[in-house]
C-alpha positions in Angstrom: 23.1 16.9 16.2 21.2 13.9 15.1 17.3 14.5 13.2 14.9 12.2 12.8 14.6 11.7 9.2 12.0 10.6 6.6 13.5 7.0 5.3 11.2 6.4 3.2 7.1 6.1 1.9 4.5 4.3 0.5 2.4 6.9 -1.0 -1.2 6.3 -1.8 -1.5 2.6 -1.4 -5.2 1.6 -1.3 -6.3 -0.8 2.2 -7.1 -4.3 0.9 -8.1 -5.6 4.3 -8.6 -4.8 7.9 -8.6 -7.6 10.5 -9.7 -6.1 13.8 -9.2 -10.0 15.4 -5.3 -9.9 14.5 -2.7 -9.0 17.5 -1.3 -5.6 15.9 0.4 -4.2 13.1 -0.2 -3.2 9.1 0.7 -6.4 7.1 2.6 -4.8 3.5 3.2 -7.1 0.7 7.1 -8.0 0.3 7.8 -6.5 -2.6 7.0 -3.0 -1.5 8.6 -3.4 1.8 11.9 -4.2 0.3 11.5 -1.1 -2.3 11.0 0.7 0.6 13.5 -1.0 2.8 11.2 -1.5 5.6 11.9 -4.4 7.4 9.8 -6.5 9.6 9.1 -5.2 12.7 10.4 -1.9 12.1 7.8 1.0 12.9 5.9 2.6 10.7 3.3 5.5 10.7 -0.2 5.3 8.5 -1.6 8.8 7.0 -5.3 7.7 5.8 -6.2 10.0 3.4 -9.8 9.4 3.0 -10.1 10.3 6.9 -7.5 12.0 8.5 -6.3 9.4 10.6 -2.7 9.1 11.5 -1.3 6.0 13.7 2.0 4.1 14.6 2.6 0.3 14.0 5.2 -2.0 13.0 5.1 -3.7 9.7 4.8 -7.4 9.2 5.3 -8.8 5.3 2.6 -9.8 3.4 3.0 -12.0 0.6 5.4 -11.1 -2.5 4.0 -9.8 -4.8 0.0 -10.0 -3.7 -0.5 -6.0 -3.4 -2.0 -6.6 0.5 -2.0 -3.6 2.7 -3.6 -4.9 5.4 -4.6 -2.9 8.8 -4.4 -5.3 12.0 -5.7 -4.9 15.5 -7.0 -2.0 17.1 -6.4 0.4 14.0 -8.6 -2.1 12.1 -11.2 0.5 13.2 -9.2 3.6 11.8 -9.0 2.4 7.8 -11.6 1.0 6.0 -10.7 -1.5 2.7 -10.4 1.1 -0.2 -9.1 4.0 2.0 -5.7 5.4 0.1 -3.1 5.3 2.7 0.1 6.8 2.9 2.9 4.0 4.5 6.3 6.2 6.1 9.0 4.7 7.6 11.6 7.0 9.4 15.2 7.1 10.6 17.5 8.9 12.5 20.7 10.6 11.4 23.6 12.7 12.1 23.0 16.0 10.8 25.1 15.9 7.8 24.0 12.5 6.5 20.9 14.2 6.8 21.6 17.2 4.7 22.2 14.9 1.8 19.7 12.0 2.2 16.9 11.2 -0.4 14.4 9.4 1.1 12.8 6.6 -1.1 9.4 7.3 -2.4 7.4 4.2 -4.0 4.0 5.6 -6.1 1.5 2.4 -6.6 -1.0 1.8 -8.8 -4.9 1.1 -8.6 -3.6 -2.7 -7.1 -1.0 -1.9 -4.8 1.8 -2.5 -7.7 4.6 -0.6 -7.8 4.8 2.1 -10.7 8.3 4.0 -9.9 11.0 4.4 -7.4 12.6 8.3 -6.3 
């Protein structure tokens, strides 16, 4: 049996920009890709906090090191800059790799920096 696994999250990263103009996506900055190990391109889903939304996109980096969470395209209009979002990245697995995996959790601060690593 194979599940489909929480890889890993951003939890309670704050929206610095939405660009309704751009073709898609939620643009991360580097460094909290890689702590996540999200790669470009991969799909993510977005949990916005302050309303309830929940969407699907793929994840394009943002400069290292900048603290940019910015919402692209169409779900431009479903996250506001200042929402607290909640970035998860997901993975499937046979059941007993499963069993045992810990997903990785990144916590930010008040500007998108990283404060510790489960």
């Amino acid at each position: 049996m194979q599940r489909f696994m929480m890889k890993s999250k951003i939890h309670r990263a704050i929206v610095t920009d939405a660009n309704l103009n751009y073709q898609g996506s939620i643009t991360i900055d580097k460094n909290l890709m890689e702590l996540a190990d999200i790669l470009p391109n991969e799909k993510v889903q977005v949990l916005n906090i302050n309303s309830g939304a929940r969407f699907d996109t793929y994840a394009i980096e943002g400069e290292r090191g900048s603290g940019t969470i910015c919402i692209n395209g169409a779900a431009a209009r479903l996250c506001q800059v200042g929402d607290i979002i909640i970035i998860i990245s997901y993975a499937i697995m046979e059941d007993e790799e499963a069993k045992n995996y810990m997903p990785k959790v990144i916590f930010v601060e008040e500007n998108n920096k990283p404060v510790n690593k489960i």
